[in-house]
ZAKE-543992 format. One record per residue (C-alpha): x, y negated, z; residue in three letters. Coordinates in Angstrom, 3 decimals. Each point is the difference from the previous one (the first is absolute). Example, Ala and Ser with C-alpha at 12.3 -4.5 7.8 and 13.67 -1.06 7.14 Angstrom:
R         c1         c2         c3   residuo
R     12.300      4.500      7.800       ALA
R      1.370     -3.440     -0.660       SER
***
This chain:
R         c1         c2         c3   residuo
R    -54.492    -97.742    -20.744       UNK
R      0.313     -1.047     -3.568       UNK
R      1.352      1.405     -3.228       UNK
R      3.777      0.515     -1.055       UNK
R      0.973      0.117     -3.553       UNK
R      2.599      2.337     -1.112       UNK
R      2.774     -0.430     -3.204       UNK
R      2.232      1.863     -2.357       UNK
R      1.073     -0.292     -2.995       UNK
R     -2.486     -2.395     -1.217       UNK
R     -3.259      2.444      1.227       UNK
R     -1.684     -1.439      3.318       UNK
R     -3.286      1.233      1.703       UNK
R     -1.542     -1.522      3.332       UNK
R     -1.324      1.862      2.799       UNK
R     -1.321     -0.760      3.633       UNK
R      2.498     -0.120      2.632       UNK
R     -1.989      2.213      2.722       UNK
R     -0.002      3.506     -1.748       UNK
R      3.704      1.257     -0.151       UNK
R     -1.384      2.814     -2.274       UNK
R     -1.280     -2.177     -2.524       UNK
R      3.389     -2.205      0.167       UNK
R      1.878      3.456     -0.404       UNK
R     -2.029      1.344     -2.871       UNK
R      0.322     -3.407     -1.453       UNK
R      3.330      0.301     -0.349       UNK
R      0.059      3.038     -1.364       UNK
R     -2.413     -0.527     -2.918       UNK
R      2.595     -3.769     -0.063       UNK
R      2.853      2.546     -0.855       UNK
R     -1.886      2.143     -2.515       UNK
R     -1.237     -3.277     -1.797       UNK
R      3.295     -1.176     -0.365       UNK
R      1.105      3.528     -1.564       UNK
R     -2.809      0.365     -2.338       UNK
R      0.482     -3.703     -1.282       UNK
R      3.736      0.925     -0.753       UNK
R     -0.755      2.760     -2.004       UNK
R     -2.952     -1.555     -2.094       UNK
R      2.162      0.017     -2.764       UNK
R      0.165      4.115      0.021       UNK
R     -3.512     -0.029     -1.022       UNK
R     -0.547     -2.026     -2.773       UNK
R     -1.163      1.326     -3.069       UNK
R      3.076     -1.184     -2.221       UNK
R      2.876      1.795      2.830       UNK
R      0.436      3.121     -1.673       UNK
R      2.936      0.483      2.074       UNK
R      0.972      3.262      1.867       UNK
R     -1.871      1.582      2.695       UNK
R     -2.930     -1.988     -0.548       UNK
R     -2.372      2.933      0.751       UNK
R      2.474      0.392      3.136       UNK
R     -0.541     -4.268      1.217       UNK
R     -3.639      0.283     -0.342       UNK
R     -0.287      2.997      2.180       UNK
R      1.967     -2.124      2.436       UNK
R     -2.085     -3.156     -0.555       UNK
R     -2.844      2.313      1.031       UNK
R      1.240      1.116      3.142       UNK
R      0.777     -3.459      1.095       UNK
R     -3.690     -1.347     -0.131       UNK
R     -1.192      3.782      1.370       UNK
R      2.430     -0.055      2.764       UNK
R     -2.127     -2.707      1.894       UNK
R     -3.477      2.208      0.014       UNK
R     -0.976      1.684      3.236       UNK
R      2.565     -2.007      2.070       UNK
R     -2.582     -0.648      2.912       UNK
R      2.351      0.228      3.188       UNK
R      3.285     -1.139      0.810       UNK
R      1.637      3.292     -0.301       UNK
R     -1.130      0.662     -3.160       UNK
R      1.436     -3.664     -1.178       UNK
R      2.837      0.696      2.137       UNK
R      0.596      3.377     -2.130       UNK
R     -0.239     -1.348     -2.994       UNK
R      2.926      0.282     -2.578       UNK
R      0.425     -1.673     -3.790       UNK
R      0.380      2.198     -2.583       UNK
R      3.174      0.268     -1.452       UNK
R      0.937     -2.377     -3.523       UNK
R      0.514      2.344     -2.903       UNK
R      3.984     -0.703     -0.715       UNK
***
């Protein structure tokens, strides 16, 4: 047993080999990381742009959408909330 270290897009996190429910919420949280990092920008003070109010609310549901995932299913089940467009 030992620990496997997963990439994308620049955002890695290491986890132990010998839980595949740790390696699959691992990857999930990888995948959020990487889509909160490329909206940073959205939530500066100086973007003024439009639907900021509408890309925070998103940025929000991105770091909730991790909480209470405790079994497989649950991680399984999971979706992303959608980008305002």
């Amino acid at each position: 047993m030992g620990t496997i270290t997963i990439s994308r897009a620049g955002q890695s996190v290491s986890v132990s080999d010998s839980d595949p429910f740790l390696l699959t919420v691992a990857r999930l949280r990888l995948q959020r990381n990487v889509l909160l990092a490329s909206s940073d920008w959205r939530d500066l003070p100086s973007y003024a742009g439009p639907k900021q109010a509408e890309w925070r609310v998103y940025r929000q549901a991105l770091r909730d959408m991790t909480s209470g995932l405790d079994t497989a299913d649950k991680v399984k089940a999971a979706t992303f909330p959608t980008e305002p467009s």
